[in-house]
C-alpha positions in Angstrom: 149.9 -15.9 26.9 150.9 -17.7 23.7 153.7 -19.8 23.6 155.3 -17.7 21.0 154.7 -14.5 23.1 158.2 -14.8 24.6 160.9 -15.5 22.1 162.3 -18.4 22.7 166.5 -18.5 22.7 168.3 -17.7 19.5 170.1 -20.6 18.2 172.6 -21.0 15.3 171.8 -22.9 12.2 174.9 -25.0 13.0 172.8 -26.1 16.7 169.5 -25.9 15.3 171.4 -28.9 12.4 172.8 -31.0 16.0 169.3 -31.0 17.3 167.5 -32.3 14.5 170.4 -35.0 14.0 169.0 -36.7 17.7 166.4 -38.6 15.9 165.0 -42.0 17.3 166.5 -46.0 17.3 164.6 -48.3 14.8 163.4 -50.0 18.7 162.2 -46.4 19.7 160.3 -46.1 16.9 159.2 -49.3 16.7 157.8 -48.7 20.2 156.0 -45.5 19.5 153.8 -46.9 17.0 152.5 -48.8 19.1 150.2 -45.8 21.3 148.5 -48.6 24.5 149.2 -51.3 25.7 148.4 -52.8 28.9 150.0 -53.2 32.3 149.5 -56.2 34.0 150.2 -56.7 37.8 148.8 -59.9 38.8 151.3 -62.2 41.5 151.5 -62.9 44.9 150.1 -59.6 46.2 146.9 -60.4 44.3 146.5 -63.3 46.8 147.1 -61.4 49.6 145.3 -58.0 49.2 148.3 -56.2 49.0 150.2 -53.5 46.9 154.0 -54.3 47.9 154.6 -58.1 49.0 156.7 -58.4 52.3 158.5 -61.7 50.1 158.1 -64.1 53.2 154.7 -65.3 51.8 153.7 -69.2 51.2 153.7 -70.6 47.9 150.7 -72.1 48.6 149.1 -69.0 48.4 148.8 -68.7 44.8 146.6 -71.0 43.1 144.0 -68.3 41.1 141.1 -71.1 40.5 139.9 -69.6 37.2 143.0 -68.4 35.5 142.4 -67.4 31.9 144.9 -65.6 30.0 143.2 -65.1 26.5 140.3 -63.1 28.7 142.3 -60.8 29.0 143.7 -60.5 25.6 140.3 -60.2 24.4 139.9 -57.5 26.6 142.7 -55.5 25.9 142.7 -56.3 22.0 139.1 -54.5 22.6 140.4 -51.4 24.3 142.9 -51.4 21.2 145.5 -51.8 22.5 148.7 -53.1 20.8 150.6 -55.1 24.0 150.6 -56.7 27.2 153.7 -56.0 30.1 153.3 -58.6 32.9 154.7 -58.2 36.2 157.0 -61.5 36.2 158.2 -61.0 39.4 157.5 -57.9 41.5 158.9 -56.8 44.8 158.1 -59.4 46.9 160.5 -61.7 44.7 157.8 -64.3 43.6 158.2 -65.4 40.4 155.7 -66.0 37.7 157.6 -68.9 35.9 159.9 -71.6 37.6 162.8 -69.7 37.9 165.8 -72.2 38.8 167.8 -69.5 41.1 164.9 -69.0 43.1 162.6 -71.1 45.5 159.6 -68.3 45.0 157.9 -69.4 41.9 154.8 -70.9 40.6 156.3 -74.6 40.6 156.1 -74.1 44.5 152.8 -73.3 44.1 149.6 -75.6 44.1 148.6 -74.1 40.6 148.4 -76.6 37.9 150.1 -79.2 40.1 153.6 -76.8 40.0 154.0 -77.2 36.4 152.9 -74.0 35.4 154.5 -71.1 33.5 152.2 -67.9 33.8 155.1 -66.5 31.6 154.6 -68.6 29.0 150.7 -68.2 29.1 150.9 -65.0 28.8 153.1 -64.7 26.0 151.2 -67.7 24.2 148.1 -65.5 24.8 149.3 -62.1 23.8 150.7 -63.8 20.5 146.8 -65.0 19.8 145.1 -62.0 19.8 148.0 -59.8 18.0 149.6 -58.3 21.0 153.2 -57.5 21.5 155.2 -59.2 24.4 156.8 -57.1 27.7 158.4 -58.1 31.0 158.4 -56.1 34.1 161.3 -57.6 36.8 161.7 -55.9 40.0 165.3 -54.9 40.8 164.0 -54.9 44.5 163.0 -57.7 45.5 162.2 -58.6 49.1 163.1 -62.4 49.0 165.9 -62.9 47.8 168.8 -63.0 50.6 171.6 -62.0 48.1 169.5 -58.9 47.7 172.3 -55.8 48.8 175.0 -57.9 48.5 176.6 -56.2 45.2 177.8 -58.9 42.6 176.0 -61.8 44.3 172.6 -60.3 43.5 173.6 -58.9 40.0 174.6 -62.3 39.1 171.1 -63.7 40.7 169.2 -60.8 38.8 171.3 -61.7 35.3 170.1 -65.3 35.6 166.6 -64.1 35.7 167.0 -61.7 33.0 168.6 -65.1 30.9 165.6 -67.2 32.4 162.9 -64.5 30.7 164.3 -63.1 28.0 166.3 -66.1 26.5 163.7 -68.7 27.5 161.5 -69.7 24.1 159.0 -67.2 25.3 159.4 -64.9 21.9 159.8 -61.0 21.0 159.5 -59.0 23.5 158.9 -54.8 22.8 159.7 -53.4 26.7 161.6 -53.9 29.5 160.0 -52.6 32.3 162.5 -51.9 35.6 161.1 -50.1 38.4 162.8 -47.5 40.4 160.8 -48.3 43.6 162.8 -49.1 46.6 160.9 -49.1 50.2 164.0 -50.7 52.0 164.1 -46.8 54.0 167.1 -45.4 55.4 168.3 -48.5 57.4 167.2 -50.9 54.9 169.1 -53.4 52.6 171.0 -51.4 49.7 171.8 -52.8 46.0 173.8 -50.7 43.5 172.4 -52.0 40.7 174.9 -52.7 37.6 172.8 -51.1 35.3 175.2 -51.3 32.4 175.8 -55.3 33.1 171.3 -55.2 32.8 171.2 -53.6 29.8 173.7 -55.6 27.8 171.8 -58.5 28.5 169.0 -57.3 27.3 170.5 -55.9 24.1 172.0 -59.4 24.2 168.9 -61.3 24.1 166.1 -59.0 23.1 167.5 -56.6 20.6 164.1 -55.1 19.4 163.1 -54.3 23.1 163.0 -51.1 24.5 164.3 -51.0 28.3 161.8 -48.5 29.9 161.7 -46.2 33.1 165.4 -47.5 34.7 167.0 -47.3 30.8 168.0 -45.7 28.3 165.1 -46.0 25.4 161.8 -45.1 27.0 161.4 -42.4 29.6 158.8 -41.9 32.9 156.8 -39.2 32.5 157.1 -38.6 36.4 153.9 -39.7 38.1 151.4 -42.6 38.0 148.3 -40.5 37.8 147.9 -40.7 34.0 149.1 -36.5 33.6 151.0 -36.0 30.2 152.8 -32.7 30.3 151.2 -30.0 28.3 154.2 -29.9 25.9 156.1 -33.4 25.3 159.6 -33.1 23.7 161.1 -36.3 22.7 164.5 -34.5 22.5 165.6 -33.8 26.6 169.3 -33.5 28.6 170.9 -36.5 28.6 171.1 -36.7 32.3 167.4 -37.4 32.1 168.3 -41.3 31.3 170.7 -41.7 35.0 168.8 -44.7 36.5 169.7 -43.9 39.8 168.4 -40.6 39.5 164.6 -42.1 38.6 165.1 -44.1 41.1 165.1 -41.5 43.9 161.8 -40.1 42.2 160.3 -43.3 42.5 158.2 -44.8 44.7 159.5 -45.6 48.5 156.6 -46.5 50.3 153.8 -48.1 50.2 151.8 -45.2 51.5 148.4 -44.9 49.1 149.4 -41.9 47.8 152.2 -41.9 45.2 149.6 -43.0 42.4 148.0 -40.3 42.3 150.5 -37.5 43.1 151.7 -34.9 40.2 154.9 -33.2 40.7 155.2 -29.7 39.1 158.7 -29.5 39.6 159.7 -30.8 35.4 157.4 -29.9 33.5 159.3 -28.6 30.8 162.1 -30.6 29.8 162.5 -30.2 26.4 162.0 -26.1 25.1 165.0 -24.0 24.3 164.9 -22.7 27.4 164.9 -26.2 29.1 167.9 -27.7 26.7 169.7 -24.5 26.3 172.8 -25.5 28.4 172.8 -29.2 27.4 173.2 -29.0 23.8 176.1 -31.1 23.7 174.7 -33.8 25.6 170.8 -34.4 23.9 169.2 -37.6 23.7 165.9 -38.9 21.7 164.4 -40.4 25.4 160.9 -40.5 24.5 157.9 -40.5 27.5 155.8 -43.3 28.5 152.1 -42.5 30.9 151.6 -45.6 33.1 148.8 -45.5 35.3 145.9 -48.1 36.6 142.3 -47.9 35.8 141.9 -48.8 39.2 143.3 -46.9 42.6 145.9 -48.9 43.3 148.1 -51.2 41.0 146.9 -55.2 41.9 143.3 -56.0 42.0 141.4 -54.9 45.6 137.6 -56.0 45.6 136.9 -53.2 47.5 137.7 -50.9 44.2 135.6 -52.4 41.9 133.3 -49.6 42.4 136.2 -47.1 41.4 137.2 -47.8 38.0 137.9 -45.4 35.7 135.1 -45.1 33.5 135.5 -45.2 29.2 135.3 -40.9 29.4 137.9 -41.0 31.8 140.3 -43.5 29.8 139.4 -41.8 26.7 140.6 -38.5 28.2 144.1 -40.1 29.3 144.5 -42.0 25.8 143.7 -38.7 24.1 146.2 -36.6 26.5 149.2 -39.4 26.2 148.9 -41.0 22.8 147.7 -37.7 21.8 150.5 -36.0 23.4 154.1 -37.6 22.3 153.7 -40.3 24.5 152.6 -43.3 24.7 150.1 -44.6 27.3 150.3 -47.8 29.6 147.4 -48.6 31.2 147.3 -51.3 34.3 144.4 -53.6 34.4 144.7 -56.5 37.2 142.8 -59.5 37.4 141.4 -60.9 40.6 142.6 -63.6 42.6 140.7 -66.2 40.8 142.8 -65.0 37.7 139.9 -62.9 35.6 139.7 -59.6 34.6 136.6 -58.4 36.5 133.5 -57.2 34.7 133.6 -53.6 35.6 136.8 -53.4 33.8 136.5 -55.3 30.9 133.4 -53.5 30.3 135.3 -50.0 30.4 137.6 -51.2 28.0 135.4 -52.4 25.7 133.4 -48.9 26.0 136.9 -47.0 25.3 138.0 -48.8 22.4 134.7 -48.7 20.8 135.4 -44.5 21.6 139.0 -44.8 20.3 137.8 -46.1 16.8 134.4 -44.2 16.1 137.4 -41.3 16.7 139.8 -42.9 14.3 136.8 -43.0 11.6 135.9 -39.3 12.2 138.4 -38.2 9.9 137.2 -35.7 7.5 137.6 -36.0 3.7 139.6 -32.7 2.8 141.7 -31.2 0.1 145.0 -31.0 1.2 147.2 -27.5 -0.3 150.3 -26.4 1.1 152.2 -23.0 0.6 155.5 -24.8 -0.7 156.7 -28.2 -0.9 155.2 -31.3 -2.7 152.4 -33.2 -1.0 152.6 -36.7 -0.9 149.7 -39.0 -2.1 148.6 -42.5 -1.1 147.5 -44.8 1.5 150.0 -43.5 3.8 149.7 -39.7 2.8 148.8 -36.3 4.6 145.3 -36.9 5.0 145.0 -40.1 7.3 147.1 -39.7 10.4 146.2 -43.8 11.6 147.3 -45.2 8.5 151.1 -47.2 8.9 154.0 -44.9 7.6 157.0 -43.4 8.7 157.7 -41.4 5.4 157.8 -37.7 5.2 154.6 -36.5 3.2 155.3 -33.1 3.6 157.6 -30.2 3.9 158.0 -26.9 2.9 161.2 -25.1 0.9 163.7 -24.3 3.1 162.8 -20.5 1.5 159.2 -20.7 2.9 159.0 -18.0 5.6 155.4 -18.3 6.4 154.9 -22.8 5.7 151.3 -23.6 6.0 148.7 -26.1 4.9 145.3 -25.8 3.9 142.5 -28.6 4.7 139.3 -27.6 2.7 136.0 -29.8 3.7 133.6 -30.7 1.0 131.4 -28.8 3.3 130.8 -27.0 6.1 131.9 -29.4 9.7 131.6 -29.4 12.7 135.1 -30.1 13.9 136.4 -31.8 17.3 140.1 -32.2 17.0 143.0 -31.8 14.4 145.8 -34.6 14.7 148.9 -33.8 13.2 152.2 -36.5 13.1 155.7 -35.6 12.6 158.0 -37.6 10.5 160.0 -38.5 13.5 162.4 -40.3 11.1 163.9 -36.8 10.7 163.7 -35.5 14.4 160.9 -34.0 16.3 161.1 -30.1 15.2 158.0 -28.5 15.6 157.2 -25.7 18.1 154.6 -23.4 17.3 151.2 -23.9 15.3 148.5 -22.4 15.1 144.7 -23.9 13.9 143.0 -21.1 12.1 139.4 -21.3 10.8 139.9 -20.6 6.9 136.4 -18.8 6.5 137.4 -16.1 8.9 141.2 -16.3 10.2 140.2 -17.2 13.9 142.5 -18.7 15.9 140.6 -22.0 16.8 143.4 -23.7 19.0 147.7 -23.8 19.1 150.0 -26.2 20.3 154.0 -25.5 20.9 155.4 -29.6 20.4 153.9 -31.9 18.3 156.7 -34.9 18.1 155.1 -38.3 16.9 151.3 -37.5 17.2 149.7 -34.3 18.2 145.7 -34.3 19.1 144.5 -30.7 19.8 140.8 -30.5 20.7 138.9 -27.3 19.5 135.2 -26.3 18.3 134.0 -24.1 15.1 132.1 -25.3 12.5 134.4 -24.4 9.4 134.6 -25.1 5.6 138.4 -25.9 6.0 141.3 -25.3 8.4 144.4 -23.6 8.0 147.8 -25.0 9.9 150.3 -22.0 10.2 153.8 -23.5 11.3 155.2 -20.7 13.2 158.5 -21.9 14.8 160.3 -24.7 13.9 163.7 -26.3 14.5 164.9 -26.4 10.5 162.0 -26.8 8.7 159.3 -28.8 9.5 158.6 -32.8 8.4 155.2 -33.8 8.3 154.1 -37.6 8.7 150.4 -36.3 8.6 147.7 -33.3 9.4 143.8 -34.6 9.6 140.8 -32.7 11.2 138.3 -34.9 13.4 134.3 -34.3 12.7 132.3 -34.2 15.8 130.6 -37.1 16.8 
């Protein structure tokens, strides 16, 4: 059945206005532009073969032999991606820079003689290559004995916010907090002061966008890479209650929870879904984070299970593609490289990525009302920089459509089409129709930032038929793809 089979609830101009007033934060947006970036989990568990750290481990353990940072950046700058999150400190409490609250760092360690600062490499690194700066830091952590103790920890976890947001390291675009917790039902207990978190952050890191525990960037729900089939930037407030993600989250270390996809919120964002929330909305965009390997640190025994460049491309295609944006985990071994299997996957998807990004073909852009805007940045080319509107129809348009007309006959792959966020994310029913015949090659309900909707035909031109909108539509951009 068609989205647009069953009307969706009637709602007055006057809430159709309120919803297209919850538009994004120059941080949001900022963050949405950016499409992948990498995941990092490299630490103590690396050492130890481990996915969750018990945080009684030695020091001592951590001395990776070969340790170099700008491999990596090379090969996530050839994946294309745009940033780098590190794990800083993960569960187990060990630290990835000399923390001076903590006796579970690096400068316990053997590695470069306890003066090191994985922190800093990695930010030094990332800035190299042209790659953003992010910081994951584990609320739970395992080592510290404050841990459950209420305002002693806070004040420990503060510090540590202080240590690696205000340290010299530079810009940083996300902070990562994980909801996991595998303390069980008789197990330490911290009520995190959330609130106390995020001003620090806004403090310190004003362009940053706190992410899964916070109120800018939202989880999608699972770690298996699965994008919902209909993303809507615009969801319930309630959505952003850190302590409810956190009981979604991971408590266990079981094998299982990176693969599993819950079926229970898949639509958050519909009139249906926001129907009785429409005085409590919020822009709370979705981030994919998943590993291109089984589990989340590096395991020698999965080197024959990486995903391979079809696989990533799919996900990158599904997330990026799909109002989201994607974060894919890469983990180096223990001697601190990026094993070959993986790099060369990367290499193989971002070589995919941009033979895509070139398959744009020319067209002539028409629209049924409204002024198309010309340039670098106009309709046509839906990976150029921009945040402008570059089209929209008259508010009288009952029927708003563009036309793409090729020079000739193509065999098509995909049509991408952007919406001028700036103004909201309003789209909720289009239709791709072949314009030698009227087929119906493909639909999509939401669009939201980008929208990449595979089909097949071999057309002179394409016609986009905006069917339902929320107010009237803001294009940032519409492009088909050419088969390869």
């Amino acid at each position: 059945m068609h989205a647009a089979a069953r009307p969706p609830p009637a709602f007055t101009a006057e809430q159709i206005a309120a919803l297209t007033r919850v538009r994004p934060s120059e941080r949001q947006l900022d963050w949405q532009e950016m499409g992948f970036y990498a995941f990092v989990h490299f630490g103590m568990n690396t050492m130890t073969d481990r996915e969750w750290g018990l945080g009684d481990e030695d020091p001592a353990i951590f001395d990776p032999s070969a340790l170099d940072v700008d491999q990596w950046m090379r090969a996530f700058a050839d994946a294309g991606m745009t940033g780098a999150i590190l794990t800083a400190k993960h569960h187990d409490g060990f630290c990835l820079w000399p923390s001076a609250v903590s006796t579970h760092t690096v400068a316990q360690s053997p590695w470069r003689g306890g003066k090191g600062d994985l922190v800093r490499e990695f930010a030094d690194a990332a800035r190299r290559h042209g790659l953003k700066l992010g910081i994951y830091l584990s609320p739970w952590d395992r080592h510290e004995p404050t841990y459950g103790s209420g305002r002693a920890y806070d004040d420990f976890f503060v510090r540590q916010l202080e240590e690696v947001l205000g340290g010299g390291y530079g810009d940083v675009f996300s902070v990562w907090f994980d909801g996991a917790n595998g303390e069980g039902p008789d197990g330490r207990r911290q009520e995190y002061d959330w609130d106390r978190y995020y001003g620090v952050i806004r403090r310190l890191q004003p362009g940053a966008v706190i992410t899964v525990c916070g109120p800018d960037v939202r989880w999608c729900g699972n770690e298996a890479g699965h994008t919902r089939a209909n993303e809507w930037s615009v969801v319930p407030g309630p959505l952003r209650d850190a302590e409810r993600i956190a009981e979604r989250s991971q408590q266990a270390d079981d094998g299982e929870f990176s693969r599993l996809v819950r079926s229970d919120e898949e639509d958050l964002g519909s009139r249906r879904a926001i129907a009785g929330h429409l005085d409590d909305l919020v822009w709370y965009p979705a981030e994919v984070n998943t590993s291109i390997r089984p589990g989340w640190f590096y395991h020698a025994v999965e080197d024959e299970r990486v995903r391979d460049a079809n696989e990533l491309f799919a996900l990158w295609a599904s997330a990026a593609g799909g109002n989201a944006c994607l974060l894919l985990n890469v983990p180096p071994r223990p001697d601190g490289l990026v094993a070959p299997p993986d790099v060369a996957q990367l290499r193989a998807v971002g070589e995919r990525i941009r033979a895509f990004e070139r398959s744009v073909v020319p067209a002539e852009a028409t629209a049924s009302s409204g002024t198309i805007a010309d340039g670098p940045a106009g309709l046509g080319d839906p990976f150029a920089p921009g945040r402008r509107v570059a089209w929209s129809p008259s508010a009288e348009d009952a029927a708003p459509a563009l036309t793409l007309r090729f020079r000739e006959p193509t065999a098509l792959r995909a049509v991408v089409v952007r919406e001028a966020i700036t103004e909201g994310q309003r789209l909720e029913d289009v239709v791709f129709r072949s314009l030698d015949d009227g087929a119906e090659l493909a639909s999509a309900a939401s669009v939201g930032y980008q929208r990449i909707v595979f089909l097949k035909g071999v057309v002179s031109g394409v016609r986009v038929e905006f069917r339902q909108s929320r107010g009237v539509p803001a294009l940032r951009a519409v492009a088909a793809i050419a088969s390869a």
